[in-house]
KOLFI-136092 format. One record per residue (C-alpha): z negated, y negated, x. Coordinates in steps of 0.001 Angstrom, whole numbers. Example, Ala and Ser with C-alpha at 12.3 -4.5 7.8 and 13.67 -1.06 7.14 Angstrom:
// KOLFI-136092
<w = -7800	v = 4500	u = 12300>
<w = -7140	v = 1060	u = 13670>
This chain:
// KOLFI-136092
<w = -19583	v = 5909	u = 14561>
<w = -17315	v = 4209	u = 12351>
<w = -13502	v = 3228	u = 13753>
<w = -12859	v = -149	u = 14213>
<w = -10391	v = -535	u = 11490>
<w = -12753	v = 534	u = 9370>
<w = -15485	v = -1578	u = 9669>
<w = -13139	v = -4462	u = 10039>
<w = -11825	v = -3609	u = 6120>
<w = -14864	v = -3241	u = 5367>
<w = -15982	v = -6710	u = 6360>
<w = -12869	v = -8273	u = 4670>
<w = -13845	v = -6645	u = 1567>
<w = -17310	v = -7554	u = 1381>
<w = -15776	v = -11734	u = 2236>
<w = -13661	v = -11585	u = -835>
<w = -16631	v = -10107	u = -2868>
<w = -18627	v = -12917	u = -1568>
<w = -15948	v = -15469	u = -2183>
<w = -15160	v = -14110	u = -5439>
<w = -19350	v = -14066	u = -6449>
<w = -19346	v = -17575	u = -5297>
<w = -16695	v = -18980	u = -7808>
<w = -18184	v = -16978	u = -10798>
<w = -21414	v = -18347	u = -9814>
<w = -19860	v = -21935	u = -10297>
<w = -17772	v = -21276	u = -13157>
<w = -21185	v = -19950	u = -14925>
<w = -23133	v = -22667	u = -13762>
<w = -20446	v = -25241	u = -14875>
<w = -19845	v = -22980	u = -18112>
<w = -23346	v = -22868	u = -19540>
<w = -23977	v = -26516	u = -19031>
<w = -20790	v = -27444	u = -21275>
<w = -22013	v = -25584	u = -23923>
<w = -25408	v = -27038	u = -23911>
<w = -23454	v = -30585	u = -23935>
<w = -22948	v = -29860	u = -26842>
<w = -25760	v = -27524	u = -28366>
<w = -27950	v = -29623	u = -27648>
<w = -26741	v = -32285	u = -30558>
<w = -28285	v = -29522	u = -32604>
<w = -31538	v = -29128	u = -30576>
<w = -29922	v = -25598	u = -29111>
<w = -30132	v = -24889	u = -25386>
<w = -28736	v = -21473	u = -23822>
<w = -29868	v = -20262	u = -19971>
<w = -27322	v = -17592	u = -19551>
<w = -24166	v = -16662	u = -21238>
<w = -24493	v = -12727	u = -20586>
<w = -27481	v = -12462	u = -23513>
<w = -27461	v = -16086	u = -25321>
<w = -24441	v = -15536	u = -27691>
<w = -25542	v = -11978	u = -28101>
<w = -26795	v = -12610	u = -31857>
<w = -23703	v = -14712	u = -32651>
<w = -26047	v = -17197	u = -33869>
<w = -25686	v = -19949	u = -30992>
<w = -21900	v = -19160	u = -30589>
<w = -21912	v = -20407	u = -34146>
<w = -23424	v = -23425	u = -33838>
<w = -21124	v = -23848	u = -30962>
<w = -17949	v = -23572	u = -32920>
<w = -19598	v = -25734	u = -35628>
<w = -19948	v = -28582	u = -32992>
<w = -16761	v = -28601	u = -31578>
<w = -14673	v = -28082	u = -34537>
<w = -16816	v = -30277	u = -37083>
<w = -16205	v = -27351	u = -39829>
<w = -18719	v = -24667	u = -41006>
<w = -18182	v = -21086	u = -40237>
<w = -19004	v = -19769	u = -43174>
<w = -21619	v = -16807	u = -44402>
<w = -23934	v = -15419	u = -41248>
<w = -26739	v = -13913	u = -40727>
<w = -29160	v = -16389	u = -39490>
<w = -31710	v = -14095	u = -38514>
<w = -30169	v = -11207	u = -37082>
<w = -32640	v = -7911	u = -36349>
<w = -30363	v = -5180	u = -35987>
<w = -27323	v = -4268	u = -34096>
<w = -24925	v = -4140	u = -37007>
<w = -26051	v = -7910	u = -37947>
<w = -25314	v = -9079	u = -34311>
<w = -21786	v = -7375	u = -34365>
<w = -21168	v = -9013	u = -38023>
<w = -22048	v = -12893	u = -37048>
<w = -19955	v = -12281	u = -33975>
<w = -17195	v = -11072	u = -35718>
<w = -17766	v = -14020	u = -37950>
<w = -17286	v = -16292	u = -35131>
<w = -14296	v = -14595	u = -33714>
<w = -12407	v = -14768	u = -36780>
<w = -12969	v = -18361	u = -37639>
<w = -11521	v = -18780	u = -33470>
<w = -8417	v = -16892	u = -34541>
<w = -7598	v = -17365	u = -38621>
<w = -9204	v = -20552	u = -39171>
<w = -8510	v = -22752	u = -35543>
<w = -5576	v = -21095	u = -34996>
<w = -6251	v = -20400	u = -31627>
<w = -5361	v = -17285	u = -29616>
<w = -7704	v = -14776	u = -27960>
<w = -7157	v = -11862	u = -25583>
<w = -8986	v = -8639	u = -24880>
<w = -12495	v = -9696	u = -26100>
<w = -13963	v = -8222	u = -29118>
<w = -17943	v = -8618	u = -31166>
<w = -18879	v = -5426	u = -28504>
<w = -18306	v = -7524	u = -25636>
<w = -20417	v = -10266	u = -26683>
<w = -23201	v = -8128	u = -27711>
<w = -22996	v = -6002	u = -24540>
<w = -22943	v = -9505	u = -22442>
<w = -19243	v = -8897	u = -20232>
<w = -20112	v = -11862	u = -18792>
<w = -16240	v = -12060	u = -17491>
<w = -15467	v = -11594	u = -20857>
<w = -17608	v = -14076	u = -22303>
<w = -16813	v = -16557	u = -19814>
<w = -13158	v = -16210	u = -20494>
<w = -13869	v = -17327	u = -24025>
<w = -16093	v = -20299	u = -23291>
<w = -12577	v = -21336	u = -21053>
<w = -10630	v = -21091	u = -23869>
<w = -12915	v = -23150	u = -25908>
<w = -13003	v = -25402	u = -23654>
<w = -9283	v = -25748	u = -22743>
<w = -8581	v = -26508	u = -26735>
<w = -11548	v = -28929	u = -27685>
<w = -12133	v = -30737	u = -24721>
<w = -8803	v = -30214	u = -22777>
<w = -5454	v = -30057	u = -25581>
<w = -7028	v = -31828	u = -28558>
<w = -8517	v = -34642	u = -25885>
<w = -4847	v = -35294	u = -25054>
<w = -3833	v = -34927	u = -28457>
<w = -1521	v = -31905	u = -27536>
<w = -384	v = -29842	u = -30644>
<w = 211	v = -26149	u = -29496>
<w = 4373	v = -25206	u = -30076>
<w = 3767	v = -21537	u = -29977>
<w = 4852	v = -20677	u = -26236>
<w = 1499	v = -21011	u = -24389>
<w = 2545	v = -24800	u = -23764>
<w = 1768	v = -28005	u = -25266>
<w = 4834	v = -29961	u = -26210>
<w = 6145	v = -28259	u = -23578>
<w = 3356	v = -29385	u = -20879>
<w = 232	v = -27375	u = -20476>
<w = -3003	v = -28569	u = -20850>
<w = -3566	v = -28254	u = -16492>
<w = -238	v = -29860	u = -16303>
<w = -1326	v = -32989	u = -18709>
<w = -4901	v = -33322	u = -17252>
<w = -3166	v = -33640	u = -13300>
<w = -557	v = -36167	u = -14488>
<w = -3253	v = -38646	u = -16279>
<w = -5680	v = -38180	u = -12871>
<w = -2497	v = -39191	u = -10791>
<w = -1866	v = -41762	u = -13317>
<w = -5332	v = -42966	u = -12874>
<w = -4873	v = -42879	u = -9026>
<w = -1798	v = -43641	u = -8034>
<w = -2677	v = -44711	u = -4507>
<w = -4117	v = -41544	u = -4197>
<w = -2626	v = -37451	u = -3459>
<w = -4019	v = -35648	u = -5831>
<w = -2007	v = -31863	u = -6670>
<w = -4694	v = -29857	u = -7268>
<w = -8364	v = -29045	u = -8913>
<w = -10003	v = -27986	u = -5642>
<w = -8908	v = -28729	u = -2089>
<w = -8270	v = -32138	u = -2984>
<w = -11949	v = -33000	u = -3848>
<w = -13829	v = -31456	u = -1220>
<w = -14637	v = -34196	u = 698>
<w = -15948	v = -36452	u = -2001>
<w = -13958	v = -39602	u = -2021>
<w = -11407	v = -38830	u = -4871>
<w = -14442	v = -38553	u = -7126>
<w = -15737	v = -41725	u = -6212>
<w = -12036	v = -43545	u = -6556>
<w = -12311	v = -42053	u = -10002>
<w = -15111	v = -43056	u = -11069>
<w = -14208	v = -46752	u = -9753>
<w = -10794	v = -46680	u = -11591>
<w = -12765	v = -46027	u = -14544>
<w = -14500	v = -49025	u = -14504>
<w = -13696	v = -51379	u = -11176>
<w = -16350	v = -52279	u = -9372>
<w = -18368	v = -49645	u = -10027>
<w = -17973	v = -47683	u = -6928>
<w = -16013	v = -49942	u = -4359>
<w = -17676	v = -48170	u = -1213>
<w = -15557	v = -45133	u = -2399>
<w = -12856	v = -47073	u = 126>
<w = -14938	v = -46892	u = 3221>
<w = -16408	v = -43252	u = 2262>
<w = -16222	v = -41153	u = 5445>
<w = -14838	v = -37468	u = 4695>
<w = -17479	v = -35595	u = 6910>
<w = -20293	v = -36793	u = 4434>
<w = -18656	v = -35117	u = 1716>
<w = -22403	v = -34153	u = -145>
<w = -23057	v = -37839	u = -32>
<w = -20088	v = -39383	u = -1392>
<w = -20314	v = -36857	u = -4004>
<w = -23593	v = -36757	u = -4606>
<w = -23101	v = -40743	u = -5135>
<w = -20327	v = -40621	u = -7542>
<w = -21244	v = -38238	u = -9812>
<w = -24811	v = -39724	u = -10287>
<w = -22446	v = -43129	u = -11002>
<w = -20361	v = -41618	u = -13417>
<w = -23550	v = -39595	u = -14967>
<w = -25468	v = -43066	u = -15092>
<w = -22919	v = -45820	u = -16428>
<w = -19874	v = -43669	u = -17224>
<w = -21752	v = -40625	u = -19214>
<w = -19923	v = -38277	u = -17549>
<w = -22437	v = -35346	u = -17144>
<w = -22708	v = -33126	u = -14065>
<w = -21210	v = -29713	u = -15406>
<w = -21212	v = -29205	u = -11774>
<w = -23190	v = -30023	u = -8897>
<w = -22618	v = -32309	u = -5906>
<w = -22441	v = -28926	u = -3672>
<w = -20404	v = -27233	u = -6172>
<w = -17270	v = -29496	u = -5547>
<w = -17856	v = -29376	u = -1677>
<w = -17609	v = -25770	u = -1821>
<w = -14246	v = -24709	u = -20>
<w = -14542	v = -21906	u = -2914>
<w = -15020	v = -24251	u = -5675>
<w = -13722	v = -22762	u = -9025>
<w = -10630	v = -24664	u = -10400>
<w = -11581	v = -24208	u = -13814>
<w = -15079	v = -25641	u = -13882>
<w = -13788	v = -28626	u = -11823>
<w = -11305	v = -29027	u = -14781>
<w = -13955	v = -28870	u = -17443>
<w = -15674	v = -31459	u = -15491>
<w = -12654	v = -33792	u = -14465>
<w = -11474	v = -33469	u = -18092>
<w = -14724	v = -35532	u = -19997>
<w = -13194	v = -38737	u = -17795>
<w = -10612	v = -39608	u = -19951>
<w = -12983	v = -40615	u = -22811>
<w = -15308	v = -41876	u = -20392>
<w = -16901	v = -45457	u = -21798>
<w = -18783	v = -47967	u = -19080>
<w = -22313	v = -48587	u = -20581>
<w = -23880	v = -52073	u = -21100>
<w = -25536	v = -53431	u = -17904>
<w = -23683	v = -51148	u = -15110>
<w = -23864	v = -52689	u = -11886>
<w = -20186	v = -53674	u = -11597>
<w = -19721	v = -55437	u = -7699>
<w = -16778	v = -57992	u = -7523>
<w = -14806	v = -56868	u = -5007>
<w = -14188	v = -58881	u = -1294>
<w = -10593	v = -60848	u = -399>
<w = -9152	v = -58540	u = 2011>
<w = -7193	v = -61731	u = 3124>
<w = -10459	v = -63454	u = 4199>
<w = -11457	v = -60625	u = 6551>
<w = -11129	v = -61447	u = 10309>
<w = -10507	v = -58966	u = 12982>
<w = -10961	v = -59516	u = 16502>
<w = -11960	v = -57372	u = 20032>
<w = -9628	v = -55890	u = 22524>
<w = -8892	v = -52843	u = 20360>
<w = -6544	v = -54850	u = 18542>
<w = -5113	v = -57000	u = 20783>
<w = -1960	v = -56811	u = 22703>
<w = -2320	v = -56493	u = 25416>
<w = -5314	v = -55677	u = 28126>
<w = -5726	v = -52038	u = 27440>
<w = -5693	v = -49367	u = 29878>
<w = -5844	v = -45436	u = 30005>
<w = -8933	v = -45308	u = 32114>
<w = -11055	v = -47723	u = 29617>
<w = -13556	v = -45456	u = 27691>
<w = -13289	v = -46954	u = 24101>
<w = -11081	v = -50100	u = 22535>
<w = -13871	v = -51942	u = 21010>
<w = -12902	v = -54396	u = 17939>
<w = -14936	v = -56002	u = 15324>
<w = -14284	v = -56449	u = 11353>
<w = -15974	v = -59178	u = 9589>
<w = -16328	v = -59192	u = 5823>
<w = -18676	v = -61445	u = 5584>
<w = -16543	v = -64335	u = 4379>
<w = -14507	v = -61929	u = 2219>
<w = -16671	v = -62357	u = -1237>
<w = -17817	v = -59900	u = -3074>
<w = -18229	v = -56579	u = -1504>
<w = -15884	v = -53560	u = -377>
<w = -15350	v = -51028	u = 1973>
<w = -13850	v = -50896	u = 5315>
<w = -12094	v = -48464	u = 6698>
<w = -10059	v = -48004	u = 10265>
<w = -7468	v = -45709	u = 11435>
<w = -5448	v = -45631	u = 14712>
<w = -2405	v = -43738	u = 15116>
<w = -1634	v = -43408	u = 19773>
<w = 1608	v = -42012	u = 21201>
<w = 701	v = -38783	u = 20587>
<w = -619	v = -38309	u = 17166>
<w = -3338	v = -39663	u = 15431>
<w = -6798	v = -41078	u = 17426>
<w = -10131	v = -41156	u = 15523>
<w = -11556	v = -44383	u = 14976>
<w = -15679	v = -44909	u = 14731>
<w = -16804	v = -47531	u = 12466>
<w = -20140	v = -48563	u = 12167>
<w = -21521	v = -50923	u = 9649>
<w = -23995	v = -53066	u = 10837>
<w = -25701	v = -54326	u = 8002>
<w = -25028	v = -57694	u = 8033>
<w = -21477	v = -57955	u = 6602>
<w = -19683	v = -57209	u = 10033>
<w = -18889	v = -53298	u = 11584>
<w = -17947	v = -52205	u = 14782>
<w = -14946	v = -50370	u = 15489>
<w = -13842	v = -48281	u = 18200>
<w = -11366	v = -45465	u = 19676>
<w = -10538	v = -44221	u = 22840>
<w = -7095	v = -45051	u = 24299>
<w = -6578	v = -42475	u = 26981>
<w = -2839	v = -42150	u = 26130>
<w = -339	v = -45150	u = 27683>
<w = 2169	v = -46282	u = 25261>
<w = 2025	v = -47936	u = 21931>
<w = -832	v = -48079	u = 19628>
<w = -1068	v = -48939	u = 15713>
<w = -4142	v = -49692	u = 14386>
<w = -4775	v = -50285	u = 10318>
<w = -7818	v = -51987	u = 8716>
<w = -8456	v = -51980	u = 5589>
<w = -10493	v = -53282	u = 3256>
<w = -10960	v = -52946	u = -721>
<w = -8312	v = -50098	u = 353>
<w = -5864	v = -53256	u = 1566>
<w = -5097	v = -54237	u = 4497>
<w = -7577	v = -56639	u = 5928>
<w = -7035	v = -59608	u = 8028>
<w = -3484	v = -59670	u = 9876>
<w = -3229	v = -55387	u = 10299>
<w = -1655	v = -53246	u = 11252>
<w = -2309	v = -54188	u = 14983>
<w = 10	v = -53276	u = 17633>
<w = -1647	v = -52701	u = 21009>
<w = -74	v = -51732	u = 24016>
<w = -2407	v = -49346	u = 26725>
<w = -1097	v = -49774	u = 29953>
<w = -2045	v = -46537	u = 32626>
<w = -4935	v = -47081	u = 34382>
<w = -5698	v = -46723	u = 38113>
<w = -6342	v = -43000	u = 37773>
<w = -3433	v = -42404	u = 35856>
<w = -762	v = -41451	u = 37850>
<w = 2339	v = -42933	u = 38426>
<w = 5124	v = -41183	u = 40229>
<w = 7574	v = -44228	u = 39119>
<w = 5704	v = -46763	u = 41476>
<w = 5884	v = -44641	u = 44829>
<w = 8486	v = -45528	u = 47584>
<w = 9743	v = -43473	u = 50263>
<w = 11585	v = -44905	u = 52580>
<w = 12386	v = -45068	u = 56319>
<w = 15321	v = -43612	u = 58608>
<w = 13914	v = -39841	u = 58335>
<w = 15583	v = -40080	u = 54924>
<w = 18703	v = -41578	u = 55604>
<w = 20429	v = -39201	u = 58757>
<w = 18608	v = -37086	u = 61463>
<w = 19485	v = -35680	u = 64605>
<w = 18862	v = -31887	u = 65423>
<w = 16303	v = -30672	u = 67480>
<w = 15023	v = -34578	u = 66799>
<w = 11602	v = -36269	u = 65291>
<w = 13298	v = -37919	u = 61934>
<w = 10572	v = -40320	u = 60385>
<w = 9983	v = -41742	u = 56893>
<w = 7120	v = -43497	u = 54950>
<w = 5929	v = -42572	u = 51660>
<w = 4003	v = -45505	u = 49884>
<w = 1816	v = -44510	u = 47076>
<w = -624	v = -47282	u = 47106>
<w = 319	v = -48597	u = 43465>
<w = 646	v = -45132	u = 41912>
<w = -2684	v = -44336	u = 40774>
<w = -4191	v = -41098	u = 41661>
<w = -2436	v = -37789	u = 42531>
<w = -1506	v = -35499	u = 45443>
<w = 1831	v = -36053	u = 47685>
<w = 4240	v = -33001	u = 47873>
<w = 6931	v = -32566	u = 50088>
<w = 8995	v = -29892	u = 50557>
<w = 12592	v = -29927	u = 52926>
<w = 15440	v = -27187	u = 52453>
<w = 18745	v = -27337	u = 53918>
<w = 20506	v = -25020	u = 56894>
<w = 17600	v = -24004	u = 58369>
<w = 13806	v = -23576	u = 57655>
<w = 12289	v = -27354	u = 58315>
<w = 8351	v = -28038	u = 58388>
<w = 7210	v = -31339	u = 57592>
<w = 4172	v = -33132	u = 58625>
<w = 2499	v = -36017	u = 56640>
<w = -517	v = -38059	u = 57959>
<w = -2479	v = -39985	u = 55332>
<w = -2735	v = -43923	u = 56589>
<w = -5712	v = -44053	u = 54195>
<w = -4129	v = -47513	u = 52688>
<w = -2258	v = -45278	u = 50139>
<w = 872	v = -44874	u = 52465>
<w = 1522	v = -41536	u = 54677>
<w = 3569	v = -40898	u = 57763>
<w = 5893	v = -38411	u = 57594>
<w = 7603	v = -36393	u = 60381>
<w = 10329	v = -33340	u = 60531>
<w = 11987	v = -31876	u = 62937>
<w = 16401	v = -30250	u = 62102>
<w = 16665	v = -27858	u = 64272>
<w = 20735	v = -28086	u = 63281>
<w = 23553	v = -30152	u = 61668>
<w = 23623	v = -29883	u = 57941>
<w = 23139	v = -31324	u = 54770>
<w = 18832	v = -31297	u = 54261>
<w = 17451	v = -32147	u = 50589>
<w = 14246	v = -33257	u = 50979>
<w = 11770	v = -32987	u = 47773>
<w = 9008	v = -35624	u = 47493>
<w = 6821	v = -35418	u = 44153>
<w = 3355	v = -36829	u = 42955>
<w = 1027	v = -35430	u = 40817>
<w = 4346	v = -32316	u = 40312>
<w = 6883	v = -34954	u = 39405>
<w = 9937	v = -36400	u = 41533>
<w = 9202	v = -39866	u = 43012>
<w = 12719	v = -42352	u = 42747>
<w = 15165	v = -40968	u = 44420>
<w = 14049	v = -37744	u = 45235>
<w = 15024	v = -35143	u = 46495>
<w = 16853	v = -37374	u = 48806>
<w = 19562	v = -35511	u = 50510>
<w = 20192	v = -36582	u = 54232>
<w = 22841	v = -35208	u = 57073>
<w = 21667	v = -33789	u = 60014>
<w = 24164	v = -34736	u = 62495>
<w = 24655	v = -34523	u = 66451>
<w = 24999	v = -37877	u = 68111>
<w = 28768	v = -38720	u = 69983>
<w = 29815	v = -36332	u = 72606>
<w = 28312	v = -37497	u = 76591>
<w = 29668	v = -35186	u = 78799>
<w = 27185	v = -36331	u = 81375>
<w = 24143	v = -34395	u = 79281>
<w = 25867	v = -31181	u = 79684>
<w = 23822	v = -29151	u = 82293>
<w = 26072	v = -26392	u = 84027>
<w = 24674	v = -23521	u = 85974>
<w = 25937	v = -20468	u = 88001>
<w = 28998	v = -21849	u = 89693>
<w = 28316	v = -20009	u = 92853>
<w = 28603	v = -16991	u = 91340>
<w = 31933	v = -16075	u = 91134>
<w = 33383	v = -15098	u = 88112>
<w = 30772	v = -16881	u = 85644>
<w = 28670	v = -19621	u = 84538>
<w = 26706	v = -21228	u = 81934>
<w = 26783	v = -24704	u = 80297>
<w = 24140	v = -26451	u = 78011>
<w = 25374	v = -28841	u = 75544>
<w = 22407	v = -29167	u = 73531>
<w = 21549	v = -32871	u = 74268>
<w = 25081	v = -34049	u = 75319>
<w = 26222	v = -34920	u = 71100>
<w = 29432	v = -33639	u = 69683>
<w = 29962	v = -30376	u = 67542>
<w = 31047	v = -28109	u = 70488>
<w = 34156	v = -28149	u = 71698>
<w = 33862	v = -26748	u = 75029>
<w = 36997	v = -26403	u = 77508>
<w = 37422	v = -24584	u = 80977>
<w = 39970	v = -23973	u = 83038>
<w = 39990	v = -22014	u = 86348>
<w = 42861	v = -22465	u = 88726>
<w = 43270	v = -20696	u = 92286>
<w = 45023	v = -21428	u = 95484>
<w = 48359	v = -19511	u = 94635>
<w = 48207	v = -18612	u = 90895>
<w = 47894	v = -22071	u = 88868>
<w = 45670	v = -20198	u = 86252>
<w = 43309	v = -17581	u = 85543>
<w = 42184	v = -15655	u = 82580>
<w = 38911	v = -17835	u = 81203>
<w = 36617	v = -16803	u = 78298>
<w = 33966	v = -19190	u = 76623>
<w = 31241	v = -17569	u = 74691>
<w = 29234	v = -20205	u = 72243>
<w = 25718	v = -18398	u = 72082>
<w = 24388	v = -20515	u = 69490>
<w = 22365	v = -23996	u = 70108>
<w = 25526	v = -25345	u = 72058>
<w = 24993	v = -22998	u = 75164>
<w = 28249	v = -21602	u = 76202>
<w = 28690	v = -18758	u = 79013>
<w = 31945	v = -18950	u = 81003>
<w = 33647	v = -16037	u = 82687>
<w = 36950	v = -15706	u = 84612>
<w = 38820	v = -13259	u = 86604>
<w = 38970	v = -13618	u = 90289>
<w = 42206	v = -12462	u = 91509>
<w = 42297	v = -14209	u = 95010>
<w = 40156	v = -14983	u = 97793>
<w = 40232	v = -18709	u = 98567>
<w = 39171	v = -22349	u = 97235>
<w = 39364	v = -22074	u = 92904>
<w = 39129	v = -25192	u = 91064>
<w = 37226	v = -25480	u = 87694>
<w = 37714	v = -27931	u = 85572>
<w = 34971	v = -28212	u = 82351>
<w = 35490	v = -30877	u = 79908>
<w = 33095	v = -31599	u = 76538>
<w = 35251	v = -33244	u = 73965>
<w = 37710	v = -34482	u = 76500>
<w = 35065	v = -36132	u = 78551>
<w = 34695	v = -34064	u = 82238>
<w = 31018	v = -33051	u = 83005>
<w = 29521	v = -35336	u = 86128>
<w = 31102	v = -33475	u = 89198>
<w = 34031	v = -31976	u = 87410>
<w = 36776	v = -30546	u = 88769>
<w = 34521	v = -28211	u = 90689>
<w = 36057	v = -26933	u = 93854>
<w = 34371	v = -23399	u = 94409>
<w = 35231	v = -21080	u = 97447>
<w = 36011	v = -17270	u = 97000>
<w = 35582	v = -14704	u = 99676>
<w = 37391	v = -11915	u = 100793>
<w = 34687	v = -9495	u = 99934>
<w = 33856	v = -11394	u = 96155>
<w = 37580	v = -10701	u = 94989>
């Protein structure tokens, strides 16, 4: 089995063989049918270049043609090799002495033996002197060049001369599609092929197919090529030279069928695809109408739409009766231009500006609200409460996220009016940022950051425990407010003060413990923020046997 690379090289190979096949193909085609142009003035028709110049006799009558000057002394019924070699040889040297023009590399043998690459090389040069220089009265200055422009270079600039509304750089891209053929052949003779204006690229066969049989018919520009030969992606750039380059001499014939052409100013234009306003995101197609049918004449309309985002395709349909109905789909919101033309001007009062506004199942963070205390302050260990209100934001999915001190879940219930009830729970103080978003993107004023903060100290909340044991008890401050400043004091009969030690254990429970140095009544005195808890001082009685 063969590797991969392998067979992959060996399937790019074969595509430039194909490619390469497919051009020579063309360039014979187109080749052959030049020189039969103009062979057959002398009732002379070749089929194939490889054997039909292989007595000399036809390439003869060939150079006699173009150059309107005899050859001289041949053989005119050649029956042996050496009388094929001396006609050619004939031929060649009235090319080089006697025109004056330049060959390469080909020699009588290469003719007789039929090197069609050869051969072919030598109908181009023909064909870039007679039809191509001397058609544009170029005089050759000795460098290759043709007071200083080459013959490509002069044929280009008269074609963008001819069409100046139109790109044209090259001799194949450019003409796949059809429609600069069909401008051509209209700027050749207007009227002739208005429609070239509302041509539609895809049916690039057609619109060739079209013009070429135009400029065949009324122009008498013959086909050196076929309709299917300047679709090709591979067209050859030479043949669609020899073919582009008969244009320039190109007469209009008596009786063509010239059309006057419409009043693009008389065209109306009208539908909600070029209003505006009324569009929106989740309409399936921005319908508008173009009516030519007070224009005059006749012409071509064409529509294009460029949307926020780049360019949007535009369907027009003619309908027959001098009216066509346009459409495009405007699923981006923002700003939309739209250009009709007509006659390849703008028709009616275009461009258009349209504005699509988002539709209902677009969504639209910008239009939610949250609001509600939850997201101005909480309490810890609290239900905080807020409202988000997404009724006019189209479709999309509510997040919510909170971060802050502590880990925080949140809980939303859907109200099924397009609002949601929210609830959290701080379990302690801090600064919380809480993250709303629809459809992934913040809603105003989000993330919202909101203080988690204890309510004022109330001493009477504080819960204390464990005062008959002696020596320690607890205190919970959780719902009594304040940050947590605790303060004890212990005090006996005889010694005004003992040795006290608060311990905050987190969640404002404290644990108190003292030393007991002295049986008797001890008096504790526990104060939150200043404030004495209900019942303090506390009088507590030690015994003899608890010191």
């Amino acid at each position: 089995m063969a590797d991969q690379g392998s067979k992959e090289g060996d399937e790019m190979i074969m595509s430039e063989v194909s490619i390469d096949a497919e051009w020579k193909r063309i360039q014979k085609k187109t080749f052959t049918r030049w020189c039969n142009e103009h062979l057959k003035k002398q009732g002379v028709m070749i089929d194939d270049l490889a054997t039909d110049f292989g007595t000399g006799i036809n390439l003869i009558v060939l150079l006699e043609m173009l150059s309107q000057r005899k050859v001289g002394r041949y053989n005119k019924k050649p029956r042996v090799h050496a009388q094929r070699m001396e006609n050619i040889e004939a031929a060649l040297d009235f090319i080089t002495k006697k025109e004056k023009i330049r060959l390469v590399n080909i020699g009588s043998g290469d003719i007789v033996d039929g090197n069609i690459k050869l051969i072919l090389g030598l109908v181009w040069t023909l064909i870039l002197h007679y039809q191509i220089s001397i058609g544009f009265g170029l005089e050759d200055d000795g460098t290759g060049k043709k007071d200083g422009m080459t013959p490509k270079q002069a044929l280009l600039n008269w074609l963008q001369q001819k069409l100046p509304d139109k790109k044209v750089t090259n001799f194949t891209s450019d003409w796949n599609d059809g429609t600069l053929v069909g401008a051509l052949v209209d700027a050749m003779a207007p009227g002739l092929c208005p429609e070239h204006e509302a041509m539609n690229p895809n049916n690039a066969l057609h619109n060739a197919t079209h013009a070429m049989k135009l400029g065949e018919d009324w122009l008498d520009v013959p086909q050196l090529l076929g309709p299917e030969d300047m679709v090709n992606p591979h067209v050859d750039e030479l043949s669609m030279m020899t073919y582009l380059s008969q244009f320039p001499e190109a007469q209009l014939k008596p009786g063509a069928p010239i059309k006057t052409r419409g009043d693009p100013g008389k065209v109306k234009v009208y539908g909600p695809g070029v209003e505006k306003e009324g569009l929106d995101s989740d309409m399936p197609s921005a319908d508008f109408v173009v009516d030519t049918s007070e224009a005059g004449g006749v012409g071509g309309v064409t529509a294009s739409c460029e949307g926020p985002n780049g360019p949007v395709p535009v369907a027009v349909t003619d309908n027959g009766d001098g009216t066509y109905s346009c459409a495009y789909e405007p699923k981006d919101v923002g700003e939309y231009e739209v250009k009709v033309n007509y006659n390849g001007k703008p028709a009616g009062d275009s461009p258009f500006k349209v504005n699509v506004a988002p539709g209902a199942s677009v969504p639209k963070p910008s239009e939610v609200r949250a609001y509600g205390p939850g997201l101005e302050k909480s309490t810890p260990q609290e239900t905080a409460e807020f409202t988000v209100d997404a009724s006019n934001a189209g479709v999309g999915d509510i997040g919510l996220a909170i971060s802050g001190p502590a880990e925080v879940a949140v809980e939303c219930t859907d109200n099924g009016d397009g609002t949601f009830h929210c609830t959290y729970v701080a379990p302690r103080p801090g600064v919380y940022n809480i993250d709303i978003k629809f459809a992934d993107e913040d809603v105003p004023g989000s993330p919202f950051q909101v203080p988690c903060e204890r309510p004022p100290p109330d001493a009477s909340k504080c819960i204390i425990s464990g005062l008959e044991n002696p020596g320690g008890f607890q205190v919970d401050c959780a719902n009594a407010g304040g940050s947590g400043l605790l303060e004890v004091g212990v005090c006996g009969a005889y010694i005004p003060c003992e040795y006290v030690s608060v311990k905050h254990n987190g969640d404002f429970m404290f644990d108190v413990s003292y030393d007991i140095r002295e049986p008797g009544e001890t008096t504790i005195s526990v104060q939150w923020h200043g404030q004495h808890l209900s019942g303090s001082p506390f009088t507590v009685t030690i015994g003899e046997g608890e010191v």
